[in-house]
N, C-alpha and C positions, 0 to 999 in steps of 0.2 A: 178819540185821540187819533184813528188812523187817517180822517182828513186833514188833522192839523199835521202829522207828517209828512205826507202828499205835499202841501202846502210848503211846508218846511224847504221841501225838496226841491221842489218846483221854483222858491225863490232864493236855492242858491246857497241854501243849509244843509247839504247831506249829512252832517255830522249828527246835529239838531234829530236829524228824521233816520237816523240809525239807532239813536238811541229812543224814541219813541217806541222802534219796532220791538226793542231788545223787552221794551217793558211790556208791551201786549205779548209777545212769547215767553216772556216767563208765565203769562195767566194760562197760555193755549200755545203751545209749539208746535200745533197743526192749524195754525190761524195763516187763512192760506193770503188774504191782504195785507197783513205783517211782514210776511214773507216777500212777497213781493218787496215791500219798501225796503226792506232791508236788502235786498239782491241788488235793488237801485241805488239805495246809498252808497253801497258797497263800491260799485261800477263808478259812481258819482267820483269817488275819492279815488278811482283809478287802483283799488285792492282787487285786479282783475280775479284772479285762482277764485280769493273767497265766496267772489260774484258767483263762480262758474257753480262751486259744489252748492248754494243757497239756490240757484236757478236749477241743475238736476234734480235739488228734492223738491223743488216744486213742478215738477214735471212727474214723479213719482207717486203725488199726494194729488195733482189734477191732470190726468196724461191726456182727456179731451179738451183741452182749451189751449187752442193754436198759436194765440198768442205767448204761451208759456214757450212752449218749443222755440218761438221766432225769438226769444228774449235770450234760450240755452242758446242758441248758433250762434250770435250776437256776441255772445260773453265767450264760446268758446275761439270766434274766429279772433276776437281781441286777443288772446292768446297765443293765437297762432297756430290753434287744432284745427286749421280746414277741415281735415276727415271728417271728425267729430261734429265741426258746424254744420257739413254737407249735409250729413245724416239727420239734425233737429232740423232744420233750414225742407229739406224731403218730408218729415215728420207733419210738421208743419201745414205743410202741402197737401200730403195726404188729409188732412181734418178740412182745411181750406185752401182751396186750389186757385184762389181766387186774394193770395195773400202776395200782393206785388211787393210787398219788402223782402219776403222767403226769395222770389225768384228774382231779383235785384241782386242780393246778396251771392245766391249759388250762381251768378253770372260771372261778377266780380270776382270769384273764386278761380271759375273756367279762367278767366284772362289774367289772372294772375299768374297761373299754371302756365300762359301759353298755348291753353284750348280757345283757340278764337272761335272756332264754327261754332263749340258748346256755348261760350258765352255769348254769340248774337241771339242765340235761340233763346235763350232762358231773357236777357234781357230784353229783346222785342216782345216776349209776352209779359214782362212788368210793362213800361212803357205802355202798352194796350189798357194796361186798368191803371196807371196814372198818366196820362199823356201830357199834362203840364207842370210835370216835374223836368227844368233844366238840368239840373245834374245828371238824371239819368237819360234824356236826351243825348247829351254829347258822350257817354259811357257806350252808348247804342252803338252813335257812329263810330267812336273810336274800334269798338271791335267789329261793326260791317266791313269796317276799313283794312283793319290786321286779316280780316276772312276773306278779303278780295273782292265785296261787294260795293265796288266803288260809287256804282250808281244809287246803290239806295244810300251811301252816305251824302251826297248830295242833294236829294229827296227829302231825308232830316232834316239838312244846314239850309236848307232856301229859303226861311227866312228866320237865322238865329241871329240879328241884332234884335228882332222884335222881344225873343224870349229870355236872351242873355247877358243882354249889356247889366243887369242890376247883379250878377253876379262875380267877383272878380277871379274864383274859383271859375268858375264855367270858362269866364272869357281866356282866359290862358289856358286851359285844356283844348279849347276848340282853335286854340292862336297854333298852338302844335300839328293841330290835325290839319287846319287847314294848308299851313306849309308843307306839309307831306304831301296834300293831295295837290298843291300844285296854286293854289289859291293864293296868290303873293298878297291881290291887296287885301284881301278879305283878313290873311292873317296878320298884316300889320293894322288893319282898322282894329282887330280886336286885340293887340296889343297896345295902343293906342287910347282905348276905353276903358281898359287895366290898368295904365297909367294913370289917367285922371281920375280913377276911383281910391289908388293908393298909389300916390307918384313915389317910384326911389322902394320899391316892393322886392323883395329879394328874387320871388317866385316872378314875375316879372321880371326881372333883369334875366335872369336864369333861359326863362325862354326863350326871352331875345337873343340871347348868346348864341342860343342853337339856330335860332330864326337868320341870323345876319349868314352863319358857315353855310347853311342851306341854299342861301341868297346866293351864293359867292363873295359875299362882303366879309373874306377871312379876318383878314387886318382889325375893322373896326370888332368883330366878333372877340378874336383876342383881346383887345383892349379890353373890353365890355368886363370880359370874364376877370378880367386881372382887378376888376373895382370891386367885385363879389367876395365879401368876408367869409371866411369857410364856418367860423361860428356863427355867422347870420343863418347861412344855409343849412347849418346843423339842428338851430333853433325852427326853421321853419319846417324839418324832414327834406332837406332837400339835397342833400349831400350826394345820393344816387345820381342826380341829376343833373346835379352842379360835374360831378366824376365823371356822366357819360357825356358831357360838351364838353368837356377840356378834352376827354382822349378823339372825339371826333374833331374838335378844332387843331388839337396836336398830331393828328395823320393828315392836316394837309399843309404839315410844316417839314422843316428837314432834318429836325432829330427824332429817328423813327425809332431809335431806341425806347425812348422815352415815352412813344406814343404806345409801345407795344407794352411795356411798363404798365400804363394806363388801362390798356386792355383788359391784359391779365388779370390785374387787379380787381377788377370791376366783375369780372366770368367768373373769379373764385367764389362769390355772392349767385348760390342756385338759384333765388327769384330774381336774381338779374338774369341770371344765363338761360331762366327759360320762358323771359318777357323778352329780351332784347337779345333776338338770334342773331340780329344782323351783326352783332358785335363778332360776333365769332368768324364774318366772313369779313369785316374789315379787318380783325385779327388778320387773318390769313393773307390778307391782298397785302398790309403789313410785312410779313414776314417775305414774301414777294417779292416786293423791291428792295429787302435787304439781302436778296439771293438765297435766300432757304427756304429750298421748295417742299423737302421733308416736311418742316414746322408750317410751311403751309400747308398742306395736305393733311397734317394731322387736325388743323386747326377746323378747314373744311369738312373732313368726315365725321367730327365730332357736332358740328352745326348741323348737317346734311341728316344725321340717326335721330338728334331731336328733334327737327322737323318733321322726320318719318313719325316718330314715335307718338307726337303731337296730332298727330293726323291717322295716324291709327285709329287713336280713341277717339276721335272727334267726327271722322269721315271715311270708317275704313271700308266704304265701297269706290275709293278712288286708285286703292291699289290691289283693286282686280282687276281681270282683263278688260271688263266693262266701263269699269271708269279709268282708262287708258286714257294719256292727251291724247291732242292732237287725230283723236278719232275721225276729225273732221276730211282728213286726209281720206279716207274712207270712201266721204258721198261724195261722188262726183258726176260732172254734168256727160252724158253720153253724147257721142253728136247724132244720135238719133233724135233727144233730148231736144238739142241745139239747133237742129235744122225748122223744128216748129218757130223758133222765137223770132219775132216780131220788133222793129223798133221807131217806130211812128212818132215824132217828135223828137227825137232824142236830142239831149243839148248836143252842139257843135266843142270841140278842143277847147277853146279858147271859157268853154261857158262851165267846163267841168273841172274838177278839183286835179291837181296831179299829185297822183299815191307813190309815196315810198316807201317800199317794202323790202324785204329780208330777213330772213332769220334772225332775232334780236341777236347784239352785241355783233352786228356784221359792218357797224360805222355808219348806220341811216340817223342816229344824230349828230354826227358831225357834218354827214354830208346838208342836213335840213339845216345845219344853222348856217351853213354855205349857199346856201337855196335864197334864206332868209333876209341875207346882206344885198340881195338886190332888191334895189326900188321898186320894181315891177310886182314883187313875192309877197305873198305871207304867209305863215306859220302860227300853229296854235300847238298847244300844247296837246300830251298823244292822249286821243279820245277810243273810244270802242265803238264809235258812231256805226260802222257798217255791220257790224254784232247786234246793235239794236233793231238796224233795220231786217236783220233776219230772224230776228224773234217775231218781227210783227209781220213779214211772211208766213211765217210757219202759223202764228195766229192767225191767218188768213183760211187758213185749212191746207195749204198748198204744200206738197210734199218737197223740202229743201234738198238740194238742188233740182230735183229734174222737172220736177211742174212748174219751174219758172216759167214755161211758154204759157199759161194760164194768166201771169200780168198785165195786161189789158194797158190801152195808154193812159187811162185816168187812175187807175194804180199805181203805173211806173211814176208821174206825175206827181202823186199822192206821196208817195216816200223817195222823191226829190226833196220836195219841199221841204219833209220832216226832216232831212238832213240838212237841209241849209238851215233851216230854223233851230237845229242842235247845233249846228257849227256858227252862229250868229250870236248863242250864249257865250260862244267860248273866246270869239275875236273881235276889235270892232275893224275889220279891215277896209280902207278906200274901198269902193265898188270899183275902181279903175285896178285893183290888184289880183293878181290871180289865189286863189289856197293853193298850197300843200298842204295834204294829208298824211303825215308821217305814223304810220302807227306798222312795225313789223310784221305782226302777222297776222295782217289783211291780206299777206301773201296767200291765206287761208278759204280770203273771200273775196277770193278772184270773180265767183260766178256772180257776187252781186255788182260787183266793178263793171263785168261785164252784158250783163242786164241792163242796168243805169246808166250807165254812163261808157257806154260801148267806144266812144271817141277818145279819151281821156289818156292820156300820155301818162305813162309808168314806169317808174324808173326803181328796177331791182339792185338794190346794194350787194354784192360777194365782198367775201374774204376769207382769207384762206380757212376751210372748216375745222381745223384744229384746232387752230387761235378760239376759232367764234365756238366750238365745244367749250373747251376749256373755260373760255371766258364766262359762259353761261353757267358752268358749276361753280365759278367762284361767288355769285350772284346770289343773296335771298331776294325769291318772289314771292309777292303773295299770295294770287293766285292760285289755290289748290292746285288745281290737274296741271301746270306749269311746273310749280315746287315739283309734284312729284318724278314729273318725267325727267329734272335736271336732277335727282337723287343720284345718281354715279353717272360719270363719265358713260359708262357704255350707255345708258338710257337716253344720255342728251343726244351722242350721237345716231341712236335710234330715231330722235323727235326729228334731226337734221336732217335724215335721208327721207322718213317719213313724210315731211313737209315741201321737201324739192320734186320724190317721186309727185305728186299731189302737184306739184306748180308744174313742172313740165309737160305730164298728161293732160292740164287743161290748158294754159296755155296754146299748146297745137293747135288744140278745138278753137279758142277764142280769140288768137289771130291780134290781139291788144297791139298797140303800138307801146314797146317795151326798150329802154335803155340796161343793156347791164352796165355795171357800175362797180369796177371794183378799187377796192379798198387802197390796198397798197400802193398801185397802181400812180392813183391822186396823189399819197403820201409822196410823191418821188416827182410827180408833177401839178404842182396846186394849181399854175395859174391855165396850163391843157386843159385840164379837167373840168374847169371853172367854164372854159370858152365852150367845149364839147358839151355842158348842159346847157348855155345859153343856144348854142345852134338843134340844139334836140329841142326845145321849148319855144325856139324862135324868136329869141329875145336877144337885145342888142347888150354887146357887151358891158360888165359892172366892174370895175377893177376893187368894188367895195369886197367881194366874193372872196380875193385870194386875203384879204386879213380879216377872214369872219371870226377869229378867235377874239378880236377885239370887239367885234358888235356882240359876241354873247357875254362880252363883260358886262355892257350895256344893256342886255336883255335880262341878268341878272338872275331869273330864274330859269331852269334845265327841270323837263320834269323826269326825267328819266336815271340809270344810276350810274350815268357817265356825267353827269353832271358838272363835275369837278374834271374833265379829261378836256371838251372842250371850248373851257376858255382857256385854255395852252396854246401855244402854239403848235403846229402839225409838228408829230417826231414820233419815232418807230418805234417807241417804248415798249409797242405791243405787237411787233412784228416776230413772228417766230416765239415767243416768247412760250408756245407748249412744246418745244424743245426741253427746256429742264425738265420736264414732266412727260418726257416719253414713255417709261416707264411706267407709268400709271395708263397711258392713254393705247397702250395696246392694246385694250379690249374694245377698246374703240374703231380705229384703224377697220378694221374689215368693212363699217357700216359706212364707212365717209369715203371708201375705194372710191368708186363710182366720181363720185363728185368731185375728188381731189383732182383726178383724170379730167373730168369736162370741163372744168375751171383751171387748169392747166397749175396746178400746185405738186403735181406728182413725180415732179423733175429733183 
């Protein structure tokens, strides 16, 4: 009989194959395949609990068969006992370590929680033993992604139409991720093959919603959302998500009341508030431009402890002194160091990329999208290009910074290339145009700048350090050792003086031809400013430059979280604006003396 139950089961009778078991346990109520079917029936008919206590006593009755355990996690996480499932889900493991559903599941767990770092680990080791499972392909990246391992999510995605267009689940989880990462069309191709697999899909409409505000296509975004029946979305499980694109498409409208409304709403929900940090800091940016700096600050510090808290368990050797940011400020180049180096070939100005750097949130995407609006220019979206290229120094054996004079010219040669050819993924630009390379803090890796590409015009963004503190704590990164060092005010302004002591000590040494570039400054004069980079680059004036707010309406994606500031027009919104917040920012103050001074802010 207990085949024909199976059977039963298998084709969609659980009722059928519950009552089969019922009759083999009346003969044997330690009939351990009875048992089984019956826990399946059970689960079958969605009688979750009953599942749960019929799968403990089979766990009881056979505690070495690891499949028993994977089936208790299974039953208990349907329930909603994480704990409980972590523990069968371990059990499990422990018998067979080698059980990629057990470590699937406690992955899913981690990132439920908001342990990114925990669930990339547990899930790159399923994915090892089932590698052509798509679902948990995009599961991977989504959490390499939330863990700041941008690169290996791109690594996955390179070539996910091959793996994932027959799924319409997959394709709309990876339409998400790849808009986050910056992937415009990638993420509208795969919304696109969502479509045509179930046109008019709620779960599709839903992403797109978010996909368009992302875009900067707010307008059509609203509309979109306003077509989404909330009992469709309720039927689908989508309600979370349908809630969080209304309150993000409703903070970039003018009744912020409403948006903050929506906020709230959504935080009161703990697996929302501790998947979705970011909410708590567009909470706060919210309450912000409704002039309560209070409600923001409380809003921030309460984001800022869960992300501590999250990284505690997950990586807590990032908040020791060891894993301090910005360490990097640390190695620098001696000009003992610097008088060995060598540069035999070196491209000419014209042949090498121009870097713009600054402290993030110091206005280096406003001024690139300014950059961008001349003909002559192009821009790619911010890469970690020069981070790569010093990993495959230091894999060289070469000690970073100061054995650089050990690069040889078929070296230096060697990762040129590998940067053009990383930056050829990312742009198709004329050969008659020059790059920008926008990425802030490459201010960091000045000494491969000046290695490489010794000629290369640089242009440092300022503004006033208060603002750009402050701005940074209102900001989730992904990033570990970034997250942690913006944890409070005084830390950030710690990373700020850290990273200038560090640019001006080298600097000296390397002699760069260097623009500073401050912020304000432009604010008060668009079209000076506009002419002052075209004669520092040597480029004939663009009058496209002074309304660059309207070509990144046109460029449509911003990969950074200014995103939304600009296609604005230029306006001081963010001028002085850590004024309300003096009061918090006194512990700051001492580490930003220095620089307030050198940048002339301390008037």
């Amino acid at each position: 009989m207990l085949p024909i139950g199976f059977d039963a089961l298998q084709n969609g009778n659980p009722a059928y194959a519950e009552q089969i078991s019922r009759q083999l346990l009346m003969q044997n109520p330690r009939n351990e395949g009875a048992l089984v079917l019956l826990a399946l029936s059970l689960d079958s008919q969605g009688r979750d609990s009953e599942a749960a206590t019929i799968f403990e006593r089979i766990t009881e009755l056979a505690p070495a068969t690891p499949e028993h355990w994977l089936n208790l996690g299974n039953s208990r996480r349907r329930l909603g006992e994480n704990g409980k499932a972590s523990e069968a889900y371990h059990h499990a493991l422990s018998l067979n370590p080698q059980m990629g559903e057990a470590l699937q599941n406690l992955g899913l767990i981690q990132y439920e929680k908001g342990l990114f770092l925990g669930a990339r680990h547990h899930l790159l080791e399923a994915l090892a033993l089932q590698p052509d499972d798509a679902a948990l392909r995009a599961q991977v990246a989504a959490a390499c992604y939330e863990a700041g391992h941008n690169e290996q999510v791109e690594e996955l995605l390179a070539d996910w139409p091959q793996w994932a267009s027959h799924d319409l689940q997959v394709l709309v989880d990876l339409a998400s991720l790849h808009n986050e990462m910056g992937n415009l069309d990638a993420a509208e191709l795969a919304l696109q093959l969502a479509d045509r697999r179930d046109p008019g899909n709620t779960r599709v409409l839903t992403r797109r919603a978010a996909f368009l505000e992302r875009s900067n296509r707010v307008d059509e975004a609203r509309a979109l959302l306003a077509q989404i029946r909330r009992d469709d979305a309720e039927e689908a499980g989508l309600l979370q998500d349908l809630d969080i694109a209304a309150a993000n498409i409703a903070a970039r409208g003018n009744d912020i009341d409403e948006a903050c409304r929506l906020h709230e709403s959504l935080l009161a929900n703990t697996a929302i508030a501790n998947r979705r940090l970011d909410l708590f800091f567009s909470l706060a940016r919210l309450n912000d431009k409704r002039g309560r700096p209070d409600e923001a600050m409380r809003w921030l510090q309460q984001g800022h402890e869960r992300q501590l808290s999250q990284l505690a368990q997950a990586a807590p050797e990032l908040l020791t002194a060891e894993g301090a940011p910005l360490r990097l400020a640390q190695e620098r180049v001696q000009p003992d160091d610097y008088a060995e180096w060598r540069w035999p070939g070196a491209p000419s100005t014209e042949e090498s990329p121009i870097f713009v750097v600054g402290f993030p949130r110091s206005g280096t995407t406003l001024l690139e999208t300014m950059l961008d609006a001349h003909e002559r220019l192009t821009c790619m979206d911010e890469r970690t290009f020069l981070n790569d290229l010093t990993n495959e120094i230091e894999a060289d054996g070469i000690d970073y910074p100061h054995g650089m004079a050990r690069l040889d010219e078929t070296r230096c040669n060697e990762l040129r290339e590998r940067y053009w050819k990383a930056v050829r993924t990312r742009t198709q630009a004329d050969p008659g145009k020059r790059l920008i390379d926008k990425n802030p803090l490459n201010m960091m890796r000045l000494p491969v700048i000046a290695r490489l590409f010794p000629h290369a015009k640089v242009i440092l963004c300022v503004r006033d350090p208060r603002d750009v503190v402050l701005s940074n704590y209102m900001q989730i990164f992904r990033a570990p050792g970034y997250a942690t060092m913006c944890a409070t005010l005084e830390s950030t302004a710690q990373g700020y003086a850290n990273a200038f002591d560090f640019w001006y000590a080298q600097i000296g040494i390397f002699q760069l031809d260097v623009l500073t570039f401050h912020h304000e400054k432009m604010i008060d004069d668009v079209e000076g400013h506009a002419r002052l980079l075209c004669d520092f680059l040597g480029l004939d004036w663009s009058p496209g430059m002074v309304a660059f707010h309207e070509h990144a309406r046109q460029r449509g994606y911003i990969r950074t979280p200014s995103y939304h500031q600009v296609v604005e027009p230029v306006n001081r919104k963010g001028v002085g604006r850590w004024q309300r917040y003096a009061r918090w920012m006194e512990p700051a103050l001492p580490h930003l003396a220095p620089y307030l001074k050198r940048f002339g802010y301390d008037d």
